[in-house]
C-alpha positions, 0 to 999 in steps of 0.5 A: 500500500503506498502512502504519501506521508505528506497527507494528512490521513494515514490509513488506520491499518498501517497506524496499527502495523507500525505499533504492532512492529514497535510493540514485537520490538519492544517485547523482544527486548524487554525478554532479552533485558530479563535474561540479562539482569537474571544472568547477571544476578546469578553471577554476581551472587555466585561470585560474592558467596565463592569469595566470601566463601574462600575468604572465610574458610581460609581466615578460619584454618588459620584461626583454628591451627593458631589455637593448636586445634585439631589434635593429632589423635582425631582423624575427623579433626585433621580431615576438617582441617585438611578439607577447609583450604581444599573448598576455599582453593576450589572457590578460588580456581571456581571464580578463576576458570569460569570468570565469573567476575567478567561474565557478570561484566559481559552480561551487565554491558548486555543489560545496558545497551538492552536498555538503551535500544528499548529507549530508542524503540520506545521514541520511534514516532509511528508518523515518521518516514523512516519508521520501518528503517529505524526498527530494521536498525534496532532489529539488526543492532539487537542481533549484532548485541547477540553476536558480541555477547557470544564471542566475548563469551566463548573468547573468555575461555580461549584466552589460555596460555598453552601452560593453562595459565590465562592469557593477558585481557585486551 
């Protein structure tokens, strides 16, 4: 259907695809804005409960050999205290090897740029000439937002040195 935007009458129908458009924009992003903030609250929890974890577990084996605990008679107590640095050093090689703290980075820069193509969705104005373009833009700009938080993702984990050390971040 051709329309001279120059009128001062736009069909209704097209009012109502143009809204239906922006609508189905809008609800793919405010879906993606959930799936981010839902990542991001998982991996910062877990990142806060592993370090405070390691931390305590490691102040409290320091505390407990400073008062001469456990006796050497007691298997049970030398266990316990030989299992509290293992779970703080699996803690530690648990935030290190899954990189918690930069996932939860990578998903919190998701988040934002969601918000900012909700915004700019919100603001299309159904009368404007270039409606249709500017939503393929922010279709597209949602898709290319998809693609770098998959290859950031996976190149997280290929940033090992071939001695298993992790490599320097760019």
């Amino acid at each position: 259907m051709e329309t001279d935007f120059n009128q001062t009458r736009i069909p209704e129908d097209l009012w109502a695809f143009r809204t239906e458009r922006r609508d189905d924009l809008l609800a793919k992003l405010r879906s993606d804005r959930r799936w981010f903030v839902v990542r991001r609250s998982l991996l910062q929890a877990a990142w806060f409960g592993l370090s405070i974890l390691s931390l305590l577990l490691g102040v409290l084996t320091s505390v407990l050999i400073a008062i001469g605990w456990p006796s050497t008679e007691n298997a049970w107590d030398q266990a316990i205290l030989i299992l509290l640095p293992a779970i703080s050093g699996l803690c530690g090689a648990f935030i290190g090897n899954y990189r918690l703290r930069e996932t939860w980075e990578l998903r919190e820069f998701g988040r934002i740029e969601t918000d900012r193509l909700i915004v700019e969705a919100k603001f299309i104005d159904r009368r404007n000439p270039d409606f249709d373009s500017r939503i393929n833009e922010l279709h597209m700009r949602r898709v290319q937002l998809a693609r770098r938080q998959a290859s950031q993702f996976f190149a997280f984990f290929a940033r090992v040195a071939a001695n298993g050390e992790p490599a320097e971040s760019s």
